[in-house]
PDB file of N, CA, C, O and CB in Angstrom:
ATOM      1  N   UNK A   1       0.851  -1.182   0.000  1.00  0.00           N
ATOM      2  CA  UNK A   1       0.000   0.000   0.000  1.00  0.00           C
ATOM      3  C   UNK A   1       0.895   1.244   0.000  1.00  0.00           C
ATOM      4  O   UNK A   1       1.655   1.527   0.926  1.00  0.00           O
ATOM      5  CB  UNK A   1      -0.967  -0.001   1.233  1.00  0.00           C
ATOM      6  N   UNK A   2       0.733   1.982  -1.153  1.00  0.00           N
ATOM      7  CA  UNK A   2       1.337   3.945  -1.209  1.00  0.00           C
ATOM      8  C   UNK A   2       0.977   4.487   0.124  1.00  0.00           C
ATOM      9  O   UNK A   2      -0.097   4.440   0.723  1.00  0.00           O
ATOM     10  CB  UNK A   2       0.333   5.225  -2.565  1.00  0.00           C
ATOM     11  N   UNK A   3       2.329   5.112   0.515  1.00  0.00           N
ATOM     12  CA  UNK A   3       2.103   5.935   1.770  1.00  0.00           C
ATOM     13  C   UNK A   3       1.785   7.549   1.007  1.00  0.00           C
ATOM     14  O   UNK A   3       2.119   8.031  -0.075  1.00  0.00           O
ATOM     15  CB  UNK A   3       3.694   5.863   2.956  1.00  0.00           C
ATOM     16  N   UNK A   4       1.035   8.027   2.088  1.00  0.00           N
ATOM     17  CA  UNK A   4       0.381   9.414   1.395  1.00  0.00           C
ATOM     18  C   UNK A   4       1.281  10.216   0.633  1.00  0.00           C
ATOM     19  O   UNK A   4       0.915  10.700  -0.438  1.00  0.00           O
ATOM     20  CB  UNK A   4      -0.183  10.422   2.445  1.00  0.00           C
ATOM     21  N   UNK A   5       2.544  10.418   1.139  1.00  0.00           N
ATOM     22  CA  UNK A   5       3.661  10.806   0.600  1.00  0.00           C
ATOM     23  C   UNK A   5       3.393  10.245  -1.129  1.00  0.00           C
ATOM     24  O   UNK A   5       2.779  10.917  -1.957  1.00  0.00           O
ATOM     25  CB  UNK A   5       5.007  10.121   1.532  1.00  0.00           C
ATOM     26  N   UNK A   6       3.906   9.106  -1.356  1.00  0.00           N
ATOM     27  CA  UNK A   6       4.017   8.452  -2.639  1.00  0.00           C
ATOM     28  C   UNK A   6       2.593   8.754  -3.360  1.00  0.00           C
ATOM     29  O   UNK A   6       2.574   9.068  -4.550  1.00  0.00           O
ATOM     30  CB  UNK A   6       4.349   6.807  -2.456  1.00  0.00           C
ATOM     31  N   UNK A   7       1.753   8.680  -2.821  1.00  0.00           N
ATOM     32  CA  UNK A   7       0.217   9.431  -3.312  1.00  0.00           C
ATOM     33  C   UNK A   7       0.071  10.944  -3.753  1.00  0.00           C
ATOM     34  O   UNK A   7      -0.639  11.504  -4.589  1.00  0.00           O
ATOM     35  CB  UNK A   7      -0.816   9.392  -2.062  1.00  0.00           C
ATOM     36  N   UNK A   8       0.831  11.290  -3.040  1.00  0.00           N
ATOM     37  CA  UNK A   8       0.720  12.856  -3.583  1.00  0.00           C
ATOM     38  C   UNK A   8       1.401  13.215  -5.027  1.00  0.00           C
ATOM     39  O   UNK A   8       2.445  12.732  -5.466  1.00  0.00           O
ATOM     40  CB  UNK A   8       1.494  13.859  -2.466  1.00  0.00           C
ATOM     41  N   UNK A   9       0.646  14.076  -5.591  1.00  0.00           N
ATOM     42  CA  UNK A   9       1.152  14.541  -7.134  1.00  0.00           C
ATOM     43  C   UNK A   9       1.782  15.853  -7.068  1.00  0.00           C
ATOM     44  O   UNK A   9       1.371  16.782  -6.372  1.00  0.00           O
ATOM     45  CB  UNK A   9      -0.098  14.681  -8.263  1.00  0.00           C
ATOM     46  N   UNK A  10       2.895  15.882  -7.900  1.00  0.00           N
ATOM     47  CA  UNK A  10       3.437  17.436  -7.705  1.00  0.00           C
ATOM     48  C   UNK A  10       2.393  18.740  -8.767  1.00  0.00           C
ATOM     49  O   UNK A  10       1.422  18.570  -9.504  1.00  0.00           O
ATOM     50  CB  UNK A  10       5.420  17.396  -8.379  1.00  0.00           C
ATOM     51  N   UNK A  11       2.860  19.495  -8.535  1.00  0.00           N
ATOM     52  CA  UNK A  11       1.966  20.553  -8.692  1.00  0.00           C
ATOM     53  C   UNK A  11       2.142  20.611 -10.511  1.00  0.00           C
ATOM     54  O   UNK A  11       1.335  21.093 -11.307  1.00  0.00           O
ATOM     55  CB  UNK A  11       2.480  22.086  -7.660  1.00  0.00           C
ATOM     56  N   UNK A  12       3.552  19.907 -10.828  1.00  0.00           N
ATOM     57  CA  UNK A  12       3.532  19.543 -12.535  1.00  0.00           C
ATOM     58  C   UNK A  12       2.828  19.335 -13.428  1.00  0.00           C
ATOM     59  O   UNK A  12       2.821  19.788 -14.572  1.00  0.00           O
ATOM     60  CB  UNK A  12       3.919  18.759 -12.875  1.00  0.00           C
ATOM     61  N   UNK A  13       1.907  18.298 -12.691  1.00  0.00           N
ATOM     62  CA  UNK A  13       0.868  17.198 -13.023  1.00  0.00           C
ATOM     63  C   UNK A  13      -0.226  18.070 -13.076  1.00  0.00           C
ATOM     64  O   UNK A  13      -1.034  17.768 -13.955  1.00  0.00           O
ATOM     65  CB  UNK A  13       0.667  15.922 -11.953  1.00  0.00           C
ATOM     66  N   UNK A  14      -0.489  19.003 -12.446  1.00  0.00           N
ATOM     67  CA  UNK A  14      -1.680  19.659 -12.561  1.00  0.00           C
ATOM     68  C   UNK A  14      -1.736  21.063 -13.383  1.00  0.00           C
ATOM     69  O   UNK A  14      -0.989  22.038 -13.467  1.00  0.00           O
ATOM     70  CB  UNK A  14      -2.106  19.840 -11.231  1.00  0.00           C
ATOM     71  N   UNK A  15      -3.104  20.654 -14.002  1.00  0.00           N
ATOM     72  CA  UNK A  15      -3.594  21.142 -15.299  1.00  0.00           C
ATOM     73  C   UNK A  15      -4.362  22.598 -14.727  1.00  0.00           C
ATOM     74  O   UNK A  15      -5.533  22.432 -14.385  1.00  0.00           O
ATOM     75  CB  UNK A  15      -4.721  19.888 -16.148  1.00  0.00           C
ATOM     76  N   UNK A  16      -3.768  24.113 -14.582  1.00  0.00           N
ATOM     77  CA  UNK A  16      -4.590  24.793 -14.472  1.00  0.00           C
ATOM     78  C   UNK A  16      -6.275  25.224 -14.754  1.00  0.00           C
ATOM     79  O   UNK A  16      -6.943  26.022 -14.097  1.00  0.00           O
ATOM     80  CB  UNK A  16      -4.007  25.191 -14.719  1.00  0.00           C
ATOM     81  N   UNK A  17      -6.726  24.367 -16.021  1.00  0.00           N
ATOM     82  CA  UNK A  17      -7.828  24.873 -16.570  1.00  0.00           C
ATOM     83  C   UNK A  17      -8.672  23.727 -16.366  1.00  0.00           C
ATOM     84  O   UNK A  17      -9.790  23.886 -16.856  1.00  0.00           O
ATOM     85  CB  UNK A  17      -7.690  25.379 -17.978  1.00  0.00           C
ATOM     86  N   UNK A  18      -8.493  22.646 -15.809  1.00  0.00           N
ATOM     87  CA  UNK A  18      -9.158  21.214 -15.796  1.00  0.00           C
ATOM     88  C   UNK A  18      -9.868  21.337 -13.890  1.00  0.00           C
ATOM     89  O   UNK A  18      -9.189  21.829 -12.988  1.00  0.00           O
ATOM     90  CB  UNK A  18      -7.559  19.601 -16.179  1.00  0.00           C
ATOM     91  N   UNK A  19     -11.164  20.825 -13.694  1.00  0.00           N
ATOM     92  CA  UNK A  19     -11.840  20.935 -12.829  1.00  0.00           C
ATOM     93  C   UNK A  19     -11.096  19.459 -12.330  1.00  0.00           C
ATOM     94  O   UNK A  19     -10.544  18.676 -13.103  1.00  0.00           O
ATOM     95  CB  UNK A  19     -13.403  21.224 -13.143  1.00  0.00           C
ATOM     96  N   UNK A  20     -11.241  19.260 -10.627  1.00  0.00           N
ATOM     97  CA  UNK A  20     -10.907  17.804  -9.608  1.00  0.00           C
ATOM     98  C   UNK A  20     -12.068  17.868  -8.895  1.00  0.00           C
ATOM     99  O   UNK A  20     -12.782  18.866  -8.793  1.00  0.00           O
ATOM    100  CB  UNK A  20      -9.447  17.771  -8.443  1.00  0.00           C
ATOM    101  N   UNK A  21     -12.243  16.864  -8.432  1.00  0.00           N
ATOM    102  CA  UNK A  21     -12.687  16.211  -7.486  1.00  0.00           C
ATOM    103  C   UNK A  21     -11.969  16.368  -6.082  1.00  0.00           C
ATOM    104  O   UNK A  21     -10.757  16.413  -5.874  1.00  0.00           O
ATOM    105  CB  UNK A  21     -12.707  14.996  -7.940  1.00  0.00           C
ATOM    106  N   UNK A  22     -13.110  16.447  -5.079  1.00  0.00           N
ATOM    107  CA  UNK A  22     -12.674  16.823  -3.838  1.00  0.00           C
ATOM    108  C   UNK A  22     -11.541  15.203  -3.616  1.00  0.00           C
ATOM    109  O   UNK A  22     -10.715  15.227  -2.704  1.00  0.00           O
ATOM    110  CB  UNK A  22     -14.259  17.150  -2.592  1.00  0.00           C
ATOM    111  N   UNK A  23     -11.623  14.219  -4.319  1.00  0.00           N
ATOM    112  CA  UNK A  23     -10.924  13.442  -3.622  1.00  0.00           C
ATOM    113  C   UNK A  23      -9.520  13.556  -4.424  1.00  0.00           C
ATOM    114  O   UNK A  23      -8.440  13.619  -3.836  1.00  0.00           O
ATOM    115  CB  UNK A  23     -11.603  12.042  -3.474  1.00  0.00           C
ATOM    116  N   UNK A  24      -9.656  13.574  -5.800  1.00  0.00           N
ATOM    117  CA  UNK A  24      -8.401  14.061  -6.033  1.00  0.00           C
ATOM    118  C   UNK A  24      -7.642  15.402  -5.603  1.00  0.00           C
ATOM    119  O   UNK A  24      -6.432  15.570  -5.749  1.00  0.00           O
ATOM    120  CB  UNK A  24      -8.403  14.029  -7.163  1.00  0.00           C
ATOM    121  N   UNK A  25      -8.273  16.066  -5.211  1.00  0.00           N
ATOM    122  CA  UNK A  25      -7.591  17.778  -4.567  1.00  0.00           C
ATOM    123  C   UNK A  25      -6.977  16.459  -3.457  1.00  0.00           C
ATOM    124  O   UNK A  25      -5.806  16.082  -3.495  1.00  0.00           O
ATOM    125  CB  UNK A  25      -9.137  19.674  -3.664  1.00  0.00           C
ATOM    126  N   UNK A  26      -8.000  15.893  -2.522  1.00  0.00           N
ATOM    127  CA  UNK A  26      -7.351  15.346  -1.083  1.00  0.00           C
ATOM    128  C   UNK A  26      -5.738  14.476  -1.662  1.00  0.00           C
ATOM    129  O   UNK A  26      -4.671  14.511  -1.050  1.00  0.00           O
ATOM    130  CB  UNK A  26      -8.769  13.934  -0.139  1.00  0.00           C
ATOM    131  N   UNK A  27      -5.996  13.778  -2.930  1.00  0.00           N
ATOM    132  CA  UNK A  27      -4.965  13.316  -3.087  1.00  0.00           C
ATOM    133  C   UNK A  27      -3.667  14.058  -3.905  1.00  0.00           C
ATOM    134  O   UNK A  27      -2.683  13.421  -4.281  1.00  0.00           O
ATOM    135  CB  UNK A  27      -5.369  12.280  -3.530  1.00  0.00           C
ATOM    136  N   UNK A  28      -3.803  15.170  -4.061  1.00  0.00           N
ATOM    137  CA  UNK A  28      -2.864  15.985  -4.636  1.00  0.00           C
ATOM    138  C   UNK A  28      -2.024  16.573  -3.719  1.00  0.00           C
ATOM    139  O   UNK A  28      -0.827  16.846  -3.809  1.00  0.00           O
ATOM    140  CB  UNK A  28      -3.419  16.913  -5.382  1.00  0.00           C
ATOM    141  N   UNK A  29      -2.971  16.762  -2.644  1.00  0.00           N
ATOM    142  CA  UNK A  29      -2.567  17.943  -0.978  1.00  0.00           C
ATOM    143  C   UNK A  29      -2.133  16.236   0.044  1.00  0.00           C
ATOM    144  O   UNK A  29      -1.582  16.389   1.134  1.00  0.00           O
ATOM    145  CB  UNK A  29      -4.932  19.357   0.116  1.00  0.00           C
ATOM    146  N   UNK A  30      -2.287  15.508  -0.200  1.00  0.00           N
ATOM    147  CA  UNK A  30      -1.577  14.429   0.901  1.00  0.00           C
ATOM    148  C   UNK A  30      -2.841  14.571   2.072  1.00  0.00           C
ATOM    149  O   UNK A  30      -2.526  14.745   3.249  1.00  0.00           O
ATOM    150  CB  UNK A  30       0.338  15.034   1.630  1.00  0.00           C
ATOM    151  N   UNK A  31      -3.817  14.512   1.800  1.00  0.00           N
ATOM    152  CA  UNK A  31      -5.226  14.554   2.917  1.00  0.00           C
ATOM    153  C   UNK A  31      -6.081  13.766   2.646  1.00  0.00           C
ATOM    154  O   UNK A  31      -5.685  12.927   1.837  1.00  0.00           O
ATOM    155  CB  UNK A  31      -6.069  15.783   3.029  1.00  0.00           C
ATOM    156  N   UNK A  32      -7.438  13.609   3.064  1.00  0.00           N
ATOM    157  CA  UNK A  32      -8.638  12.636   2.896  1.00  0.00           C
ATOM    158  C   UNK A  32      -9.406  13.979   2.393  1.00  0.00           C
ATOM    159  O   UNK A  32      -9.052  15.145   2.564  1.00  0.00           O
ATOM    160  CB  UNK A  32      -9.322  11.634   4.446  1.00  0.00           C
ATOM    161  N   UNK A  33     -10.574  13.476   1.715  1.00  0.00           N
ATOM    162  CA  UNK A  33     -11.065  14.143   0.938  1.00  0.00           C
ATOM    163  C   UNK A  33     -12.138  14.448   2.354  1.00  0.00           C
ATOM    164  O   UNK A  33     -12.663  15.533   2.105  1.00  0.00           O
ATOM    165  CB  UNK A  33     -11.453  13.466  -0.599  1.00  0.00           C
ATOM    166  N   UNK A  34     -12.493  14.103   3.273  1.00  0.00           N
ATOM    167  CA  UNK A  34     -13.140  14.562   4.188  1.00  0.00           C
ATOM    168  C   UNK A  34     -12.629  16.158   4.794  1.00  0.00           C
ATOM    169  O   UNK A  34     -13.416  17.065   5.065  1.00  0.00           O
ATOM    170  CB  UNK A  34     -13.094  13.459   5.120  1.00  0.00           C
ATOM    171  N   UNK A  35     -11.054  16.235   4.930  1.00  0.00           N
ATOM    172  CA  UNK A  35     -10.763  17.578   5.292  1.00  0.00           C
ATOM    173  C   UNK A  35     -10.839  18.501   4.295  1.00  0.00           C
ATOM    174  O   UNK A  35     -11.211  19.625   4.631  1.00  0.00           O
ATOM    175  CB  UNK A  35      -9.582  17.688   5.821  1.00  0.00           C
ATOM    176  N   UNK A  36     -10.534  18.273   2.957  1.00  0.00           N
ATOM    177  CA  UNK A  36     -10.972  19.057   1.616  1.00  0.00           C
ATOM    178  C   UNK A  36     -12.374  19.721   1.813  1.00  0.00           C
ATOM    179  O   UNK A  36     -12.795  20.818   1.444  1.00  0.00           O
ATOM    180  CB  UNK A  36     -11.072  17.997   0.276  1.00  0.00           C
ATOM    181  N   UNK A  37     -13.132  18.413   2.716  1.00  0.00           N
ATOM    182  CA  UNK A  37     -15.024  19.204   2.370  1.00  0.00           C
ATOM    183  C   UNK A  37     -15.028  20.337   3.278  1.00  0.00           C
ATOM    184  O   UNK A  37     -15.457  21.453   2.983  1.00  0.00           O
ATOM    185  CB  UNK A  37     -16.742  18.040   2.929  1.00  0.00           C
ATOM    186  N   UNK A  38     -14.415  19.920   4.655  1.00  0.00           N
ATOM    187  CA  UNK A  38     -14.476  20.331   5.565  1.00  0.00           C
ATOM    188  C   UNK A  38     -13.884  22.299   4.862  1.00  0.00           C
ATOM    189  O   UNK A  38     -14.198  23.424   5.249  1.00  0.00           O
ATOM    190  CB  UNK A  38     -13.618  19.211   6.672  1.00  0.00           C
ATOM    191  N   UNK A  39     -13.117  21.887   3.934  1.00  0.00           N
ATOM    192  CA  UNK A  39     -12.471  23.404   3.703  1.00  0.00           C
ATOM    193  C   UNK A  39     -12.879  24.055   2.327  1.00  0.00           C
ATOM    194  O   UNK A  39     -12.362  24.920   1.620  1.00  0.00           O
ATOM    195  CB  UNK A  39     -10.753  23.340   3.710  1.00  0.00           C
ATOM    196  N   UNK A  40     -13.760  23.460   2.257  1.00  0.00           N
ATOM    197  CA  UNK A  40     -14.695  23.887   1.024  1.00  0.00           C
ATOM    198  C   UNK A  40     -16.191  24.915   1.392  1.00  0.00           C
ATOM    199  O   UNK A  40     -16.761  25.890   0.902  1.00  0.00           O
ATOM    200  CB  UNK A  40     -15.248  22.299   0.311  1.00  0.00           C
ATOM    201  N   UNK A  41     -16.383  23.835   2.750  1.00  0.00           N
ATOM    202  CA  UNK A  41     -17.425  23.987   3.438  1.00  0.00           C
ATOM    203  C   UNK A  41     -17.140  25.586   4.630  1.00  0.00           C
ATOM    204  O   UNK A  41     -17.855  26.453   5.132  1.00  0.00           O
ATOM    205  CB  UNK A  41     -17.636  22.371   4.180  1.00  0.00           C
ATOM    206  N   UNK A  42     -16.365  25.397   4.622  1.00  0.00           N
ATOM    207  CA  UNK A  42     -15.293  26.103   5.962  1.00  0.00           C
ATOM    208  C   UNK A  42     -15.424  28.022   4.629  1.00  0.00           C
ATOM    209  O   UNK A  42     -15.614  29.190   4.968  1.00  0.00           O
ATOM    210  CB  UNK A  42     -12.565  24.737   6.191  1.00  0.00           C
ATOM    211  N   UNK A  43     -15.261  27.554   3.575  1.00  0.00           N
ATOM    212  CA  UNK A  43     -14.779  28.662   2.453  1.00  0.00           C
ATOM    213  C   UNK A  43     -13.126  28.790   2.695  1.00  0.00           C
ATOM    214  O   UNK A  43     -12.695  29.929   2.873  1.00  0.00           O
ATOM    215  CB  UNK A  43     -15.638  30.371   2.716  1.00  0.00           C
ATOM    216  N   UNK A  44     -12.487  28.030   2.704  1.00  0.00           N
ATOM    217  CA  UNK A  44     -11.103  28.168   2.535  1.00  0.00           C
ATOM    218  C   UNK A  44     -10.469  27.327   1.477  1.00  0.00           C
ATOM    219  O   UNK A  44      -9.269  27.053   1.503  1.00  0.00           O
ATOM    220  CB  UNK A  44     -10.491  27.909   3.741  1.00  0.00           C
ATOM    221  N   UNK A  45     -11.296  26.915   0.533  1.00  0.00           N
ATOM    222  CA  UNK A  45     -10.854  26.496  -0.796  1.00  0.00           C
ATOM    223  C   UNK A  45     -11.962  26.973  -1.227  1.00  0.00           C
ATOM    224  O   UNK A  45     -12.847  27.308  -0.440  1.00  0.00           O
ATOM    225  CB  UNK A  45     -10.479  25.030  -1.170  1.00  0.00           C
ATOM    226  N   UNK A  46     -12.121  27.108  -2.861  1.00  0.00           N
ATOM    227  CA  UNK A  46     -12.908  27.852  -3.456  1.00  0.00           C
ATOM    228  C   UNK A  46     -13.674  26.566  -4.301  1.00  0.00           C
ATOM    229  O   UNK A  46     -12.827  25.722  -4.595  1.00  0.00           O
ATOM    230  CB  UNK A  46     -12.129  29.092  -4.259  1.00  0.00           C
ATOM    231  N   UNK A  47     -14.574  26.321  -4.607  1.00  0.00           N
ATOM    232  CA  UNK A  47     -15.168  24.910  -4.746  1.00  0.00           C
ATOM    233  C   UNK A  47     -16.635  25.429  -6.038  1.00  0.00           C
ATOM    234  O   UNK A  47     -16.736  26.627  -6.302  1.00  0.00           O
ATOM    235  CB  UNK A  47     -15.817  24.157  -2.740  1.00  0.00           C
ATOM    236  N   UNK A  48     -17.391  24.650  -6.547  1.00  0.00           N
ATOM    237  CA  UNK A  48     -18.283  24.757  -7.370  1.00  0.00           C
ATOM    238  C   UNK A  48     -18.856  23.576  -7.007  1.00  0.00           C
ATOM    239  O   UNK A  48     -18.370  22.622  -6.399  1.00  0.00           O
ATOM    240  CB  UNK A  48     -17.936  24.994  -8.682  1.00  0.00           C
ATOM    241  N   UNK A  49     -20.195  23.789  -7.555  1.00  0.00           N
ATOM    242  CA  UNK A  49     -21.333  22.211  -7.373  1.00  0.00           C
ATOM    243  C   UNK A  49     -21.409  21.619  -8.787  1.00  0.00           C
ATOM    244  O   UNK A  49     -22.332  22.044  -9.482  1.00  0.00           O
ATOM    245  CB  UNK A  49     -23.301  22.581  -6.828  1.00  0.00           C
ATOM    246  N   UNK A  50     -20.682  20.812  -9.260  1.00  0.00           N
ATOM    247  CA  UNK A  50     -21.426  19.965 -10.556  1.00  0.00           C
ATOM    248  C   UNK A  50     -22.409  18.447 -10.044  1.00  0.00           C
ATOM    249  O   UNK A  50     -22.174  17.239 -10.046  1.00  0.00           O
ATOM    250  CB  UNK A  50     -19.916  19.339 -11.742  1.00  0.00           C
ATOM    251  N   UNK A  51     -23.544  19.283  -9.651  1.00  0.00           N
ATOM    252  CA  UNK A  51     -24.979  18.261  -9.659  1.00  0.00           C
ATOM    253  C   UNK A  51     -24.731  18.049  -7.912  1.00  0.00           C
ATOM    254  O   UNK A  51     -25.101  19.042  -7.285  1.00  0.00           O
ATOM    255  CB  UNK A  51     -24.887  16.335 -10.934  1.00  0.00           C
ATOM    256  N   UNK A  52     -24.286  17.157  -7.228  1.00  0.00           N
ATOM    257  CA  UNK A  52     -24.365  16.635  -5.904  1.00  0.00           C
ATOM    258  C   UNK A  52     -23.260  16.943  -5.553  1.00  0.00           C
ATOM    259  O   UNK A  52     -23.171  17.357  -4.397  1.00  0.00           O
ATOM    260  CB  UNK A  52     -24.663  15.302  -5.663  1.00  0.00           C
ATOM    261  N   UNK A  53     -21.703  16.852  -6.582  1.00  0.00           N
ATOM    262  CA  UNK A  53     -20.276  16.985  -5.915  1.00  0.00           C
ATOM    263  C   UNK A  53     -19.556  18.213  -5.904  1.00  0.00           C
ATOM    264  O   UNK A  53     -20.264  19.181  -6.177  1.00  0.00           O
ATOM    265  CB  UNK A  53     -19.379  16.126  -6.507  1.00  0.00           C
ATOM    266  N   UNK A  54     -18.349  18.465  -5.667  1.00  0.00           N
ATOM    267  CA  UNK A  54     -18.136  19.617  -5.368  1.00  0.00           C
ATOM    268  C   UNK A  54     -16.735  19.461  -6.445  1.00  0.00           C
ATOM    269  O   UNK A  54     -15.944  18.534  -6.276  1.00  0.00           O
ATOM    270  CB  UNK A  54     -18.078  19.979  -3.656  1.00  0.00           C
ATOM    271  N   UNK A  55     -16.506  20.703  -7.792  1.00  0.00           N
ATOM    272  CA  UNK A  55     -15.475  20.485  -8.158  1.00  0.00           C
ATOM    273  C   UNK A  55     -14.123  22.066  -7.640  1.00  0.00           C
ATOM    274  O   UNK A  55     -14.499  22.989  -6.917  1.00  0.00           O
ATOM    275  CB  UNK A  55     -15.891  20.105  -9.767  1.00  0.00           C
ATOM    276  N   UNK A  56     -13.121  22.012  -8.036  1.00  0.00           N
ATOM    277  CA  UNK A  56     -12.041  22.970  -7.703  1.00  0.00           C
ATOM    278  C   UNK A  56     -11.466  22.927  -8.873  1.00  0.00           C
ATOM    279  O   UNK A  56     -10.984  21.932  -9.414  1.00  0.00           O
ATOM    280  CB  UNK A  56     -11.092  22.690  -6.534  1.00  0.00           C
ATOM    281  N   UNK A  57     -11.519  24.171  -9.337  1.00  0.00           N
ATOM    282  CA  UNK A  57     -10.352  24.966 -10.672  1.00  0.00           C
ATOM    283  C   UNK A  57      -8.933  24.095 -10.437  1.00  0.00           C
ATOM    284  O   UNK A  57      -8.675  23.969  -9.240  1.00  0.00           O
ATOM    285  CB  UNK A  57      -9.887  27.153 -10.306  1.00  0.00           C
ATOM    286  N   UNK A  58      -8.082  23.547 -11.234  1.00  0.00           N
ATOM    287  CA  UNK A  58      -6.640  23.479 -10.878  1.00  0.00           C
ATOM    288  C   UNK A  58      -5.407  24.807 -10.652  1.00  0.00           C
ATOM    289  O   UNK A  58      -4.229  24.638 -10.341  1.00  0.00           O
ATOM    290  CB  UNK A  58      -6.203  22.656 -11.963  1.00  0.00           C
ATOM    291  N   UNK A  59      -6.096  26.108 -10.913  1.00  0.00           N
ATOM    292  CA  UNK A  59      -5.846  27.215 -10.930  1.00  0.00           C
ATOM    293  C   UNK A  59      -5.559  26.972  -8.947  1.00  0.00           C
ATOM    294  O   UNK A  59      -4.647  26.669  -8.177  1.00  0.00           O
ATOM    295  CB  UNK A  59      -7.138  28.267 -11.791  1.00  0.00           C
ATOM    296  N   UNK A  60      -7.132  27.378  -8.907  1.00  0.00           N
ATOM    297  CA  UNK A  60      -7.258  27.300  -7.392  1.00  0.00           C
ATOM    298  C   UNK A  60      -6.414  25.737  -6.149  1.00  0.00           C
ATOM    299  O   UNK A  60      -6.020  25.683  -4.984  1.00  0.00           O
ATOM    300  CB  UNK A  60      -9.109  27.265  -7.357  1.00  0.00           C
ATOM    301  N   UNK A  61      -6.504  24.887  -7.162  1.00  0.00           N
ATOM    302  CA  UNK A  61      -5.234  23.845  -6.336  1.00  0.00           C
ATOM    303  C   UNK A  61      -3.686  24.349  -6.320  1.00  0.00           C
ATOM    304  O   UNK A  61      -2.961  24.837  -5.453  1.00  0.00           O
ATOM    305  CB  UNK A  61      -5.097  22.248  -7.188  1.00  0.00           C
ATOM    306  N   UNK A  62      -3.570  24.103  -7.282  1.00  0.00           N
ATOM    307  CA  UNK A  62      -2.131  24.909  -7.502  1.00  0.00           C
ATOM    308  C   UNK A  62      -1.546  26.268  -6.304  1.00  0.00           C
ATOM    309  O   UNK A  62      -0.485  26.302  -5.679  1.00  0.00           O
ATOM    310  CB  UNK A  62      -2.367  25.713  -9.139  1.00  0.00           C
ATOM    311  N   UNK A  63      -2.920  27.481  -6.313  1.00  0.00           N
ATOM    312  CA  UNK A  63      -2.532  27.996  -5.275  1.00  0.00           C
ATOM    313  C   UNK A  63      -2.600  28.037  -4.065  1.00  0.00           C
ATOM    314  O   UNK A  63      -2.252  28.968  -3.339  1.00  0.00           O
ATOM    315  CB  UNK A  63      -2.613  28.582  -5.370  1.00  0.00           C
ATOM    316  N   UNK A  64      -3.173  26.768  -3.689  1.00  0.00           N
ATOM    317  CA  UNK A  64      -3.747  26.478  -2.382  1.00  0.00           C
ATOM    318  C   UNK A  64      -2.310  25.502  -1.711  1.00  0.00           C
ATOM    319  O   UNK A  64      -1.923  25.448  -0.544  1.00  0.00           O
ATOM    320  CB  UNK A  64      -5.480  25.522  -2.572  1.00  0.00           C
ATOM    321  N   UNK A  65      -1.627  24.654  -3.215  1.00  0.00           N
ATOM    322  CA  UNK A  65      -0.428  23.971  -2.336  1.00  0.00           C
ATOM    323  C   UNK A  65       0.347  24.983  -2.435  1.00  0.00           C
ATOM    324  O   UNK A  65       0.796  24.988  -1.289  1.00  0.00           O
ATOM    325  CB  UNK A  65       0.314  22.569  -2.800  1.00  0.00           C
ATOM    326  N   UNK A  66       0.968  26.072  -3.090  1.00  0.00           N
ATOM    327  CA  UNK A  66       1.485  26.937  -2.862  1.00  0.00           C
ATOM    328  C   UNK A  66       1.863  27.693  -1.586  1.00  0.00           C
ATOM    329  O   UNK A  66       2.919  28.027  -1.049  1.00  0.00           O
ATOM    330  CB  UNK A  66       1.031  27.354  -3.460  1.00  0.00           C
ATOM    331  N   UNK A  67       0.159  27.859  -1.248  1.00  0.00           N
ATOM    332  CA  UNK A  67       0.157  28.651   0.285  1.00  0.00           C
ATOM    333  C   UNK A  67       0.949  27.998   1.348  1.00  0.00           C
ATOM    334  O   UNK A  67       1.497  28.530   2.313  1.00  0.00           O
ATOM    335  CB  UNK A  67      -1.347  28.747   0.945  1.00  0.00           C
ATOM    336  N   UNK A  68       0.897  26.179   0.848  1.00  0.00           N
ATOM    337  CA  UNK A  68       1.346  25.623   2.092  1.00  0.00           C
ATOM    338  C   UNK A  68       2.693  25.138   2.214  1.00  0.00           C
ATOM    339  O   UNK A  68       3.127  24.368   3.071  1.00  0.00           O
ATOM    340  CB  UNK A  68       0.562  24.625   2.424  1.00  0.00           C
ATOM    341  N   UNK A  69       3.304  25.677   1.257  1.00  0.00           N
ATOM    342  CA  UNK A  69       5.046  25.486   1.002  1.00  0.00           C
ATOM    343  C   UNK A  69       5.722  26.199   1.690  1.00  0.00           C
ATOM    344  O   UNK A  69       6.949  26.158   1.603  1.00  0.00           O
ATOM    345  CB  UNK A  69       5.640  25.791  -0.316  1.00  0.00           C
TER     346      UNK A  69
END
């Protein structure tokens, strides 16, 4: 089993103009997609509704791992 470390994607990989999934944001940032909601929900990630789920700009990922470097 990938330790979260080895799970995480560098910021390379990500496509500014392409929408994620709260579970891929969780797996980009090294988290569970439960604290993602929690910061979606919270308004400290910037998030959209497509139908029931919640998507994030890669714009807005990108600067969110940024913040935390």
């Amino acid at each position: 089993m990938a330790t979260t470390e080895e799970k995480t994607i560098t910021a390379k990989a990500i496509d500014r103009e392409r929408y994620y999934s709260l579970m891929q944001v969780a797996t980009f940032m090294g988290t569970t997609r439960q604290t993602i909601h929690r910061h979606v929900g919270a308004g400290s990630i910037p998030a959209m509704r497509a139908g029931r789920a919640y998507i994030v700009k890669g714009s807005d990922v990108l600067e969110i791992i940024a913040q935390r470097a």
